[in-house]
C-alpha positions in Angstrom: 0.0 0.0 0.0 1.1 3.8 -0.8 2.7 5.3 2.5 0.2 8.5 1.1 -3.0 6.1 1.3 -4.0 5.7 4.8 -6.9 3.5 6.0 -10.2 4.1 5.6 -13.3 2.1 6.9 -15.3 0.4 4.5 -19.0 2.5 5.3 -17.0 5.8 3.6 -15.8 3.2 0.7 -19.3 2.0 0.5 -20.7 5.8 -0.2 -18.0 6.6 -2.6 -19.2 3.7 -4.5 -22.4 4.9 -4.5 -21.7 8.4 -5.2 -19.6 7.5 -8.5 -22.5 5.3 -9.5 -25.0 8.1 -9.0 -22.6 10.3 -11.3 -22.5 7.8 -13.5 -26.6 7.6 -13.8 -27.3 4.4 -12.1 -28.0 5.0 -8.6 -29.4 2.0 -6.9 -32.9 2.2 -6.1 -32.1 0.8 -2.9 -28.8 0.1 -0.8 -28.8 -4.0 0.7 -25.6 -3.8 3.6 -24.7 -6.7 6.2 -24.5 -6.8 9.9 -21.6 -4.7 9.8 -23.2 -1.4 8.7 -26.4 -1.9 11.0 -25.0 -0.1 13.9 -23.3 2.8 12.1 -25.8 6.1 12.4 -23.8 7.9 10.1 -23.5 5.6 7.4 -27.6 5.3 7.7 -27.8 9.1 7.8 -25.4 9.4 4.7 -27.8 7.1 2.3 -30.9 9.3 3.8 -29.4 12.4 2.7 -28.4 10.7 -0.8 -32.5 10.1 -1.0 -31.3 6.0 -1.1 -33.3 3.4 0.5 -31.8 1.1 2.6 -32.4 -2.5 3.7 -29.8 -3.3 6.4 -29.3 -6.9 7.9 -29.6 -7.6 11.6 -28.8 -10.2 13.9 -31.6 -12.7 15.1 -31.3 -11.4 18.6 -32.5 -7.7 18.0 -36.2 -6.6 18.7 -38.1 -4.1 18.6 -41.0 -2.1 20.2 -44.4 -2.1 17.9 -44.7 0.8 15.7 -47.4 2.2 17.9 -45.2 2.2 20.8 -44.0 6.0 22.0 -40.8 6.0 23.7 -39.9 7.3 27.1 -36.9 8.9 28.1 -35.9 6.2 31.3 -35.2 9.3 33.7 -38.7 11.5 32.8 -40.9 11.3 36.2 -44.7 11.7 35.9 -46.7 14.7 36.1 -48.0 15.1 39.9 -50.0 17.6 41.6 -48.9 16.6 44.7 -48.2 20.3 45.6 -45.1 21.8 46.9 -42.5 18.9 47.8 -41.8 19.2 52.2 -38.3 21.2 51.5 -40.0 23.6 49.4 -42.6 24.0 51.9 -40.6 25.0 55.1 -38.6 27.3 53.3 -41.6 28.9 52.4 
């Protein structure tokens, strides 16, 4: 290897590849990737900016809440109207 030419991880590769076909006229309608690009947000946000689909494989362990689901951030209490708490209520 060229002592200029560095390494480089494949997902950057990957959208190079894709950009040169895209120049070239024959974009893919949609992007199929292995287990190794899954995880990689940026790679994912890369082909939505490109306007590519994507179809991304995932291991058999991996689930997923239903689609009608709303998340919850873990540390976000519930609404009370429980009045002031006791400390704020001697200082008072």
């Amino acid at each position: 290897m060229p002592t200029d030419i560095g390494h480089r991880e494949k997902w950057p590769l990957a959208l190079d590849i894709l950009d040169d076909l895209t120049a070239w006229g024959v974009a893919p309608r949609v992007v199929l990737a292995d287990t190794a690009y899954r995880t990689n947000a940026a790679f994912r946000s890369a082909l939505t900016q490109r306007g590519l689909g994507y179809v991304l494989s995932v291991r058999s362990d991996v689930t997923a809440p239903p689609s009608t689901r709303c998340p919850r951030h873990p540390l976000a209490k519930a609404p009370t109207d429980a009045g002031p708490s006791p400390a704020t209520a001697r200082h008072s």
